[in-house]
Backbone bond lengths (Angstrom), bond angles and torsions (degrees), N, CA, C in turn:
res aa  C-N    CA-C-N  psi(-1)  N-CA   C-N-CA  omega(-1)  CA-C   N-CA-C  phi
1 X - - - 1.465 - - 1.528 110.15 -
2 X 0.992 115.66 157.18 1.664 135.63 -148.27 1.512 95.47 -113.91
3 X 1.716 136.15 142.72 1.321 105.92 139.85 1.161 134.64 -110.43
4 X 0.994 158.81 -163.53 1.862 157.42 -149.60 1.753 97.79 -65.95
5 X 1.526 121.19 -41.58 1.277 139.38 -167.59 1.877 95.09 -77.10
6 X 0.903 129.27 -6.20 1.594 125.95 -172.70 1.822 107.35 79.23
7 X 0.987 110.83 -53.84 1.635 98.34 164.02 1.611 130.06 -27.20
8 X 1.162 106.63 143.68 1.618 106.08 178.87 1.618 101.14 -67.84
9 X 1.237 96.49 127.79 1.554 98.18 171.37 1.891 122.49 -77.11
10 X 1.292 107.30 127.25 1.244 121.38 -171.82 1.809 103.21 -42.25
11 X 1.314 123.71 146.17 1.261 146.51 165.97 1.930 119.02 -119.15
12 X 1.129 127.38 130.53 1.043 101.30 175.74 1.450 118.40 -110.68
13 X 1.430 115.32 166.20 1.941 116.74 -157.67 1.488 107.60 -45.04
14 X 2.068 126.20 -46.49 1.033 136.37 -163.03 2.030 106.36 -72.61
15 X 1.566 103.13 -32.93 1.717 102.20 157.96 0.946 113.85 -65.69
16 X 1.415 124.33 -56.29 1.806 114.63 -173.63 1.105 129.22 -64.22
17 X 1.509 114.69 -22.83 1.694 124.25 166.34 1.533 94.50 -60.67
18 X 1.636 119.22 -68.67 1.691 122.41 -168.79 1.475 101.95 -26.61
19 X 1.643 113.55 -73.83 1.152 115.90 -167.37 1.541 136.75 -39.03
20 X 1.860 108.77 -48.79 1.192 151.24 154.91 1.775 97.68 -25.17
21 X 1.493 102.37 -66.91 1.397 113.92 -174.71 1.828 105.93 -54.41
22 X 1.044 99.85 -44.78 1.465 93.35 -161.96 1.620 107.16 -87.03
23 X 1.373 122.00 -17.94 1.416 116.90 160.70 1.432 116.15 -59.69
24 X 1.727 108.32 -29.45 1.522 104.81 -161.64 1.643 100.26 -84.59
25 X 1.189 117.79 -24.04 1.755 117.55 160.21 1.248 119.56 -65.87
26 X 1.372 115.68 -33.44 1.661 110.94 176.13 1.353 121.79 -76.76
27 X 1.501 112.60 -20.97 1.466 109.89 155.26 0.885 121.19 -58.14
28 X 1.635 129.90 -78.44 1.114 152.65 -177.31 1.173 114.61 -13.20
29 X 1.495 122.96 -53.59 1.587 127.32 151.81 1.230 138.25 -23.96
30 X 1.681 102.79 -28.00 1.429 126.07 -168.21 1.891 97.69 -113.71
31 X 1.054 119.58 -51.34 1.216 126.93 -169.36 1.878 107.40 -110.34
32 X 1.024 134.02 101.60 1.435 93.50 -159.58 2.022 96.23 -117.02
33 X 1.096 101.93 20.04 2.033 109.85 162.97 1.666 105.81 -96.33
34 X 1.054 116.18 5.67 1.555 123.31 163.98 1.285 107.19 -31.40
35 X 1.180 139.13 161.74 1.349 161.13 172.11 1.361 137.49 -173.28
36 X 1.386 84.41 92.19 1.570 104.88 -167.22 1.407 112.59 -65.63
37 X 1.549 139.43 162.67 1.289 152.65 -165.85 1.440 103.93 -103.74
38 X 1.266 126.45 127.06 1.559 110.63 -164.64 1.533 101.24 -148.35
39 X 1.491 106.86 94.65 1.744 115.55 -167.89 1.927 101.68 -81.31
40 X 1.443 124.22 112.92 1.191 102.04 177.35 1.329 132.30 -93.37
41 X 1.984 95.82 -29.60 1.290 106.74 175.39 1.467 120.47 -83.23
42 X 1.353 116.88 -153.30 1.634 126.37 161.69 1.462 122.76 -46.79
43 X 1.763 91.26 -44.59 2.034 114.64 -139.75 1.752 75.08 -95.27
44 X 1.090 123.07 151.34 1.595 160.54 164.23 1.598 86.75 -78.26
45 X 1.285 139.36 -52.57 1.201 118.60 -173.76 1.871 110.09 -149.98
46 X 1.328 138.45 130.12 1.007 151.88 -159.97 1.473 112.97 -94.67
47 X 1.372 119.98 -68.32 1.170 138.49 162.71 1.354 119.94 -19.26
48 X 1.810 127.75 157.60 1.476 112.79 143.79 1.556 115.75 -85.87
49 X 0.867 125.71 10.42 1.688 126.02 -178.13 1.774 93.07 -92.79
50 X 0.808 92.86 -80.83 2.036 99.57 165.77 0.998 125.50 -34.84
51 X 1.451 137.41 -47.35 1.560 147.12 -172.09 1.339 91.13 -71.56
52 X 1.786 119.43 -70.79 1.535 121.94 -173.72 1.430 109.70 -57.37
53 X 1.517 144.65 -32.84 1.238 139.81 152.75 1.464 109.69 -31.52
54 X 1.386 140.88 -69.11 1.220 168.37 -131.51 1.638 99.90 -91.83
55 X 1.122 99.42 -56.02 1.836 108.93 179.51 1.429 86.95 -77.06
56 X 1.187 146.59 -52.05 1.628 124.66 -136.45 1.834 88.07 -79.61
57 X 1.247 128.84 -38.14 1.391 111.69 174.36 1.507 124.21 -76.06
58 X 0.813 102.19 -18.58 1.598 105.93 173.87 1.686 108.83 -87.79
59 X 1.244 115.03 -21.95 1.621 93.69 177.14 1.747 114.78 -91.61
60 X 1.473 110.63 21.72 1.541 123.61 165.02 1.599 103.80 -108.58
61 X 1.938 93.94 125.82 1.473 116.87 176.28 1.868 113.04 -25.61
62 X 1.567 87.74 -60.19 1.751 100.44 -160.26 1.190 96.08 -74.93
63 X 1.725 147.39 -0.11 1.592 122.47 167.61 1.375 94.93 -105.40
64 X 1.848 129.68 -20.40 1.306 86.12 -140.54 1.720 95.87 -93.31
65 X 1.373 144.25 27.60 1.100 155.89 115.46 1.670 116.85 -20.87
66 X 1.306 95.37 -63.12 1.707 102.99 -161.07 1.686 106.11 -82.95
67 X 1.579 115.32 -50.77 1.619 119.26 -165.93 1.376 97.60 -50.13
68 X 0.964 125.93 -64.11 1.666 118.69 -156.00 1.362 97.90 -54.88
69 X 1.349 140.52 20.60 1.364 129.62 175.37 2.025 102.58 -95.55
70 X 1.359 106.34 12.14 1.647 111.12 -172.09 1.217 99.74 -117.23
71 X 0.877 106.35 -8.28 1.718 94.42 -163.61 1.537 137.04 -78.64
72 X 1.798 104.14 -25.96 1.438 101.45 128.82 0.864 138.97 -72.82
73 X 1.542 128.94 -7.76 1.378 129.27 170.65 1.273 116.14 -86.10
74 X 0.927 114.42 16.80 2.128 114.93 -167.80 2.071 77.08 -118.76
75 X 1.774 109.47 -57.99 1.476 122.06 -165.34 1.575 99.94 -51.61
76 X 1.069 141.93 -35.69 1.671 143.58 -167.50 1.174 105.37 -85.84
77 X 1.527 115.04 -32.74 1.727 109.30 -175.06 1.330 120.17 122.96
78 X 1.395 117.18 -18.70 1.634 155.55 -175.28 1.646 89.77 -17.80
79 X 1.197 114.72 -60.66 1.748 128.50 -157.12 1.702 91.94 -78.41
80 X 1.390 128.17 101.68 1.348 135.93 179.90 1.613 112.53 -81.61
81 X 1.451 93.41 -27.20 1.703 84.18 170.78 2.245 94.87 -159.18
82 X 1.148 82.15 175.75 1.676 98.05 -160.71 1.469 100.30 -156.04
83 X 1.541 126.14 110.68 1.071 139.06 142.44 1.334 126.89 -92.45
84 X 1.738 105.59 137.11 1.409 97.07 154.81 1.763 121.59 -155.37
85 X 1.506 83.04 134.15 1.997 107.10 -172.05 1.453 100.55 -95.71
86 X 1.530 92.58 -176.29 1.738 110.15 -176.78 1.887 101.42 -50.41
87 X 1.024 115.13 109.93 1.864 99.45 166.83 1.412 120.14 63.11
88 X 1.495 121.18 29.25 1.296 126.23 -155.67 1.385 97.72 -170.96
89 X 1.260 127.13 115.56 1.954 134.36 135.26 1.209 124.31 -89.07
90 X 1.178 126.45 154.61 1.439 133.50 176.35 1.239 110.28 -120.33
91 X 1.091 131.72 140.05 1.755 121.17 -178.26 1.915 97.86 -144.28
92 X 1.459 88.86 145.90 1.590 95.23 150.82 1.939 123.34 -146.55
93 X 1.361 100.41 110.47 1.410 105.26 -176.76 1.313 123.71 -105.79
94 X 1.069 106.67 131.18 1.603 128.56 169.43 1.734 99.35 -39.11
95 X 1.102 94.33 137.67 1.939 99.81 158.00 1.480 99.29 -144.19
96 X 1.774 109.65 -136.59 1.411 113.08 178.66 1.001 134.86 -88.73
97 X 1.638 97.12 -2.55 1.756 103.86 179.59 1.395 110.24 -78.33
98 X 0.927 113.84 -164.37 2.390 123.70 148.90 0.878 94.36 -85.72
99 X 1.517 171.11 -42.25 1.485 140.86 -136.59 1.508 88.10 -126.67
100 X 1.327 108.02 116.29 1.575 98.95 146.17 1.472 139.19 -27.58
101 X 1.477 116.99 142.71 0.925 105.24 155.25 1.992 132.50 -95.01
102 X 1.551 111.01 153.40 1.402 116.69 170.36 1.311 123.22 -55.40
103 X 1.460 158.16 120.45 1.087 148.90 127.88 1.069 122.20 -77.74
104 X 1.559 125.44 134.68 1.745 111.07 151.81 1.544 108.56 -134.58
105 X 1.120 133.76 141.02 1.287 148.76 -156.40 1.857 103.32 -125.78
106 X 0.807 131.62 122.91 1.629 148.93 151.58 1.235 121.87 -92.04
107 X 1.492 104.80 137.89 1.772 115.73 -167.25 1.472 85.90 -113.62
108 X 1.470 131.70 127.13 1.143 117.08 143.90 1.807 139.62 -72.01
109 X 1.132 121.45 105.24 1.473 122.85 -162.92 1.219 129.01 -43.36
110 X 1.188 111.09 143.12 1.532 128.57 -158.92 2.305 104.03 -51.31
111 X 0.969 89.98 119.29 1.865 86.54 179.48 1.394 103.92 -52.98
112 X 1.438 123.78 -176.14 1.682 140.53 -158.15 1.782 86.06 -112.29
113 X 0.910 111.81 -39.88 1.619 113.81 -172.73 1.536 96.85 -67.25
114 X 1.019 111.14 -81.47 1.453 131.31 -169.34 1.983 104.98 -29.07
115 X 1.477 93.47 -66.51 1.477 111.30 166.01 1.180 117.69 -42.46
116 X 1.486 130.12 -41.75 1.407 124.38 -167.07 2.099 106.51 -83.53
117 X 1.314 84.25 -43.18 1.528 89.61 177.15 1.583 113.07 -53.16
118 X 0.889 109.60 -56.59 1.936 119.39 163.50 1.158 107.12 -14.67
119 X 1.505 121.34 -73.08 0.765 153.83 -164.39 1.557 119.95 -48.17
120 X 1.151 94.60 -68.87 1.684 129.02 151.46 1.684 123.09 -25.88
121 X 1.341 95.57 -58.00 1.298 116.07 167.09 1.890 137.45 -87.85
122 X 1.575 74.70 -6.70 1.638 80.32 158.41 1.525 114.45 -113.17
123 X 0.993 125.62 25.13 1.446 131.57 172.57 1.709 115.60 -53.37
124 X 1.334 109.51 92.01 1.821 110.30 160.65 1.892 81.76 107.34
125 X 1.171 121.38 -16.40 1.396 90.69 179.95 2.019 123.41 -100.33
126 X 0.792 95.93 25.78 1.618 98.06 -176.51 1.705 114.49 -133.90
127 X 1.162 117.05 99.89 1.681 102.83 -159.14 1.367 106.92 -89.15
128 X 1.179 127.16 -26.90 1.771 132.31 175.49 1.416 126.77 -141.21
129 X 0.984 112.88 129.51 1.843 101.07 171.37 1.108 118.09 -55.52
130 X 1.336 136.19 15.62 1.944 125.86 156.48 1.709 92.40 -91.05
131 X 1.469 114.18 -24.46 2.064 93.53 179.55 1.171 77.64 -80.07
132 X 1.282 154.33 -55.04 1.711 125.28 -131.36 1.752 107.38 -85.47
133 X 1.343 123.35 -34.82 1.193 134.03 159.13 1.692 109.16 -28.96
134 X 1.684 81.92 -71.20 1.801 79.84 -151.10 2.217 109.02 -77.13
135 X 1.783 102.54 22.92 0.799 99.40 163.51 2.015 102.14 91.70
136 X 1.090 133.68 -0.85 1.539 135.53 -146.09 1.560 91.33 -111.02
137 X 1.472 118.57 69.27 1.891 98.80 166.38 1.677 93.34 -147.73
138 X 1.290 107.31 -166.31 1.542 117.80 -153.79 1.319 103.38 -53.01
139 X 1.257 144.57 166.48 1.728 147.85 130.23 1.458 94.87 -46.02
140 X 1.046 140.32 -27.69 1.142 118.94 -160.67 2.189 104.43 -77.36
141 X 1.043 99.19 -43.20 1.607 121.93 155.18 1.368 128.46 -51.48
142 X 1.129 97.36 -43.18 1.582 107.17 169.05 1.540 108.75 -54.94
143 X 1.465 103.77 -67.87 1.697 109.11 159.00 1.370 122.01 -23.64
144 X 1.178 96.87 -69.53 1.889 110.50 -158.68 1.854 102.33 -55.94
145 X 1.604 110.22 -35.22 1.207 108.37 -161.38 1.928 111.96 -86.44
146 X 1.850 95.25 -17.11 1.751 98.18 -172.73 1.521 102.63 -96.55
147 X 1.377 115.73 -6.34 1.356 123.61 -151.16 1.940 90.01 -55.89
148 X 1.513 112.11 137.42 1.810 109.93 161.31 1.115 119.13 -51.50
149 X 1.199 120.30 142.05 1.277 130.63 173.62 1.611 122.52 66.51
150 X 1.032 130.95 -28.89 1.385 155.97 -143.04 1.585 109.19 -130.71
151 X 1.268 151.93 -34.59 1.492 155.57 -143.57 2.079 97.86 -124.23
152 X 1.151 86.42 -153.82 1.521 104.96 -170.53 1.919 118.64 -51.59
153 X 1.946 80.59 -48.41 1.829 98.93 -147.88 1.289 101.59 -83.66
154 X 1.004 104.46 161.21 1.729 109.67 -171.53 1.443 96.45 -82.69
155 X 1.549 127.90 166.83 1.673 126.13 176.60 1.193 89.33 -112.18
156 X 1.871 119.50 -174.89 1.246 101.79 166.47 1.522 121.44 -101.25
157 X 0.830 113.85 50.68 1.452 119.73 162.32 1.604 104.60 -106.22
158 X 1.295 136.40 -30.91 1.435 129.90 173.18 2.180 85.21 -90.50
159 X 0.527 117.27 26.04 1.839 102.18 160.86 2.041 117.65 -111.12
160 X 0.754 104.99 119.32 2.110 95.83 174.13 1.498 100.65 -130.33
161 X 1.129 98.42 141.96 1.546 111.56 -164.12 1.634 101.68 -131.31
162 X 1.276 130.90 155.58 1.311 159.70 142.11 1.263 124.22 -117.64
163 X 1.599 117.26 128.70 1.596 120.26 141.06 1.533 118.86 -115.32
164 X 0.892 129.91 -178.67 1.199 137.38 -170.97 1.717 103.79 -129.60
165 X 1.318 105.65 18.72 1.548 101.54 173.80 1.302 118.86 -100.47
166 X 1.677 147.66 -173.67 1.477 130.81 -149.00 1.632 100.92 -97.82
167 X 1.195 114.35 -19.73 1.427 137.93 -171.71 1.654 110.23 -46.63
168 X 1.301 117.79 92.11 1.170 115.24 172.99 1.562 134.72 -85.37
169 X 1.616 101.02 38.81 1.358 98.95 -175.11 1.588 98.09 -104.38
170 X 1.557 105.71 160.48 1.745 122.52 168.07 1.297 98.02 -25.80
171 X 1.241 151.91 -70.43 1.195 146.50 -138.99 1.594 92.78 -169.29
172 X 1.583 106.66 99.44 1.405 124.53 158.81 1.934 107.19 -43.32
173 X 1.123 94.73 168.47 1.340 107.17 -176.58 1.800 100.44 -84.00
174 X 1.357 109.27 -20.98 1.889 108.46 176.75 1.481 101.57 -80.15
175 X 0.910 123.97 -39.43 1.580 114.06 -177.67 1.501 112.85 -75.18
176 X 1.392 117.07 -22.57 1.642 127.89 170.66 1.131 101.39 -59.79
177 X 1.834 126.73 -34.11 1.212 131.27 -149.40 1.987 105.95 -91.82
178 X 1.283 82.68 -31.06 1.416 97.38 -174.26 1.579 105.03 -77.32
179 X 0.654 126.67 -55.80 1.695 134.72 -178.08 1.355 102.19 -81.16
180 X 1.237 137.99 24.92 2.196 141.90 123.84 1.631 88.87 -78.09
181 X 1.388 126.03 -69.38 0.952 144.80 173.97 1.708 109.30 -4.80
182 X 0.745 133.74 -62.22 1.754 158.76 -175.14 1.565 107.43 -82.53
183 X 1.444 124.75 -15.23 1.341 133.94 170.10 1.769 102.67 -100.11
184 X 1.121 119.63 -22.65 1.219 132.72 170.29 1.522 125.59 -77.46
185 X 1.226 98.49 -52.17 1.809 117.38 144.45 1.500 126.50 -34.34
186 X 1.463 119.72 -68.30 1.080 132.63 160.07 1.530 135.06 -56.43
187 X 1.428 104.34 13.60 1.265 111.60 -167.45 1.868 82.37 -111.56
188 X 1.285 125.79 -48.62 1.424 130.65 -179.96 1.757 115.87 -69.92
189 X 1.183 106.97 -35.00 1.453 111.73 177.68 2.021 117.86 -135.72
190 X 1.515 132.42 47.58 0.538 124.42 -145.08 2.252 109.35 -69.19
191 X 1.381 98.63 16.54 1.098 92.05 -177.29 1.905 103.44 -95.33
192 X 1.623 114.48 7.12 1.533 115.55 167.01 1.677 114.72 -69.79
193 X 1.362 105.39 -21.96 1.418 110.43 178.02 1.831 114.26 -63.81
194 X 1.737 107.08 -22.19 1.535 75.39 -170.16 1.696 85.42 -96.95
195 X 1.401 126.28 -9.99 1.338 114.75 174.12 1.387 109.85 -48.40
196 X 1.289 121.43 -68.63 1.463 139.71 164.93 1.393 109.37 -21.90
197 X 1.241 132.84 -36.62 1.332 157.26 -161.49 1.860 112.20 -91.03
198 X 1.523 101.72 -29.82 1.459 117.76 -149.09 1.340 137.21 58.01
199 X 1.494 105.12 19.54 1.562 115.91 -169.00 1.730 106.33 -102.10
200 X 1.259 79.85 141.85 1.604 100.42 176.18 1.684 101.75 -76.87
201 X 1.340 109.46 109.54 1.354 112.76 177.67 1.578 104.80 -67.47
202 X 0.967 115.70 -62.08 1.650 130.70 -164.53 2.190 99.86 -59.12
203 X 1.230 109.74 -40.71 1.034 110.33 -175.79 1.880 108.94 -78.97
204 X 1.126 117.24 -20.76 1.565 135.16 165.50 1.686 94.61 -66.28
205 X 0.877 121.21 -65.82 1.614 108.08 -174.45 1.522 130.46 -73.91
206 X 1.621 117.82 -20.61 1.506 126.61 144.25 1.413 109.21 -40.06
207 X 1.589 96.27 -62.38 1.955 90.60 -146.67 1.687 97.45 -72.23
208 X 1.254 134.46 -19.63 1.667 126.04 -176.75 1.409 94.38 -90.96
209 X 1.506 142.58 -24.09 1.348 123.54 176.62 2.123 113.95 -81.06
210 X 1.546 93.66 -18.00 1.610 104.18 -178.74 1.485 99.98 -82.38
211 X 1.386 107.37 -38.88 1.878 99.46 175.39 1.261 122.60 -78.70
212 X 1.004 133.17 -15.05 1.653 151.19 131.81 1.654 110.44 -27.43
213 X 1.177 98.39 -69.21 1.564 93.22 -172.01 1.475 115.22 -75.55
214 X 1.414 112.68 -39.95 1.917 111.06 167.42 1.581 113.35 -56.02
215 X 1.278 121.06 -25.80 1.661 146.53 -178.76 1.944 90.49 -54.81
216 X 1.290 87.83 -64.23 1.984 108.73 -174.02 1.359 117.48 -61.09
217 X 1.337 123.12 -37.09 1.064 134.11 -168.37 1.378 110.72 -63.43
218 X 1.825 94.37 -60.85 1.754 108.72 -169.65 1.529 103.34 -74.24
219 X 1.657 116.57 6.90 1.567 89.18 -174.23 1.469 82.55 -93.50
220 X 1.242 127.06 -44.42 1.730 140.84 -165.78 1.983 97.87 -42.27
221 X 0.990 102.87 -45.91 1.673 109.56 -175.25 1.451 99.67 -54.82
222 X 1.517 124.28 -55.03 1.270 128.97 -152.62 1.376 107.34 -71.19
223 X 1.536 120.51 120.84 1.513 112.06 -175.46 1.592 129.59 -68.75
224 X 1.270 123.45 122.32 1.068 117.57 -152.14 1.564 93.44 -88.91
225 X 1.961 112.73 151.05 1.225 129.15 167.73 1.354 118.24 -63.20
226 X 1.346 119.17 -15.32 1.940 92.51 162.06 1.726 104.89 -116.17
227 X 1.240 113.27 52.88 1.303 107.99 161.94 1.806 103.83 -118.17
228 X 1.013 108.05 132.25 1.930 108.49 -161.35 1.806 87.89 -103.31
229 X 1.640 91.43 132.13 1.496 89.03 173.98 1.438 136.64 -99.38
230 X 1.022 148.48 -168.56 1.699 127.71 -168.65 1.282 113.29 -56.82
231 X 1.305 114.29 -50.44 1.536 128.34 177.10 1.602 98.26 -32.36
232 X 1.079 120.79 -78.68 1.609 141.96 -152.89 1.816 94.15 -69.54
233 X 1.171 120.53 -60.69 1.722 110.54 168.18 1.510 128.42 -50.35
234 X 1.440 114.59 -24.54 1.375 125.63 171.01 1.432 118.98 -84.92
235 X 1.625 118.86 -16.88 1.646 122.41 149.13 1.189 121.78 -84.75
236 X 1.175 111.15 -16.81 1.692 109.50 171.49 0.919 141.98 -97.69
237 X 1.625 122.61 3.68 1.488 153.44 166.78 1.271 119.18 -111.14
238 X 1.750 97.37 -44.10 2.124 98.71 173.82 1.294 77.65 95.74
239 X 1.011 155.68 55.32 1.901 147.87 160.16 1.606 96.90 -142.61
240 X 1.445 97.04 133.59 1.724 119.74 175.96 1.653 91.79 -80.46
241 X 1.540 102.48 136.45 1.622 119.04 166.88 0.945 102.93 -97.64
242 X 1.787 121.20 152.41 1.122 103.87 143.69 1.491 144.65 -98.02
């Protein structure tokens, strides 16, 4: 809405939440697996799955210009619902019209190289998916997984986005909104990230606990230099072994 002066007329955060609220009930009627985005505290994201979501787009030149254009729009409630599938979100956010707008966002999936090295490099350090969830393993991991280009998070060159709103910039302020949105997400279920990811969580924690133990095995075989063998105890006592 406009005011008499042609300027957008001011709204304040506690109306735009109201409003927000009451669009996200008037859907719901219509759609009712909706899932609205619901920031309670200060932080946009709490979690380490969320926080490192949150930083990994913002520490690239070309978003971190544009994202912060969501962030009251993620903080008011704007994003009425938020899906997320294999390599794929769905969003629909409130703006200034009545009808929401559409988002959909694409992850391009993690490469076989990239993945295997991960992998590789997490060998012996992750003992269960409740540490890897709740974020609890080496710095050294922490690294390996935020590292640019190279680690977990997608850059934005594996990100493609759509809205369907009139906004012809790189990244509307709803798609900014949507992608806090997904750091917000990940703060409640951080195991959607490797869905999002296409990764087999459960199969990520086999194959580094199975390379761990083949890791153990072949060292256990290898005869170690201070273990003295019969030969060498039977010259050094003067007693036949058998």
């Amino acid at each position: 809405m406009y005011s008499s002066y042609g300027f957008p007329e001011y709204v304040s955060v506690a109306e735009r939440k109201k409003k927000n609220e009451k669009a996200a009930e008037k859907l719901k009627k219509k759609q009712k697996d909706i899932c609205p985005v619901v920031i309670t505290g200060r932080k946009l994201a709490s979690t380490w799955w969320g926080i490192a979501w949150n930083k990994n787009l913002e520490s690239y030149s070309d978003y971190s210009n544009r994202i912060p254009r969501g962030r009251s729009y993620v903080r008011n409630g704007s994003v009425l619902d938020l899906k997320i599938g294999k390599e794929k979100i769905s969003a629909l956010v409130q703006g200034s019209g009545r009808k929401p707008y559409e988002v959909d966002i694409t992850i391009t999936p993690l490469s076989i190289n990239r993945w295997n090295k991960i992998i590789d490099n997490s060998m012996g350090k992750i003992d269960s998916l409740e540490e890897l969830v709740k974020g609890k393993f080496p710095k050294s991991l922490e690294s390996l997984f935020t590292e640019k280009n190279n680690g977990l998070f997608p850059s934005p060159k594996e990100i493609k986005f759509d809205c369907d709103c009139p906004d012809w910039a790189s990244m509307c302020k709803h798609v900014a909104a949507v992608l806090y949105g997904i750091g917000a997400r990940l703060d409640e279920n951080p195991e959607l990230f490797f869905t999002l990811r296409g990764i087999n969580i459960n199969e990520f924690i086999e194959k580094t606990t199975i390379n761990m133990a083949e890791a153990l095995l072949i060292k256990s075989q290898k005869t170690s230099n201070r273990i003295i063998d019969n030969e060498d105890v039977s010259a050094l006592f003067d007693v036949e072994m058998d």
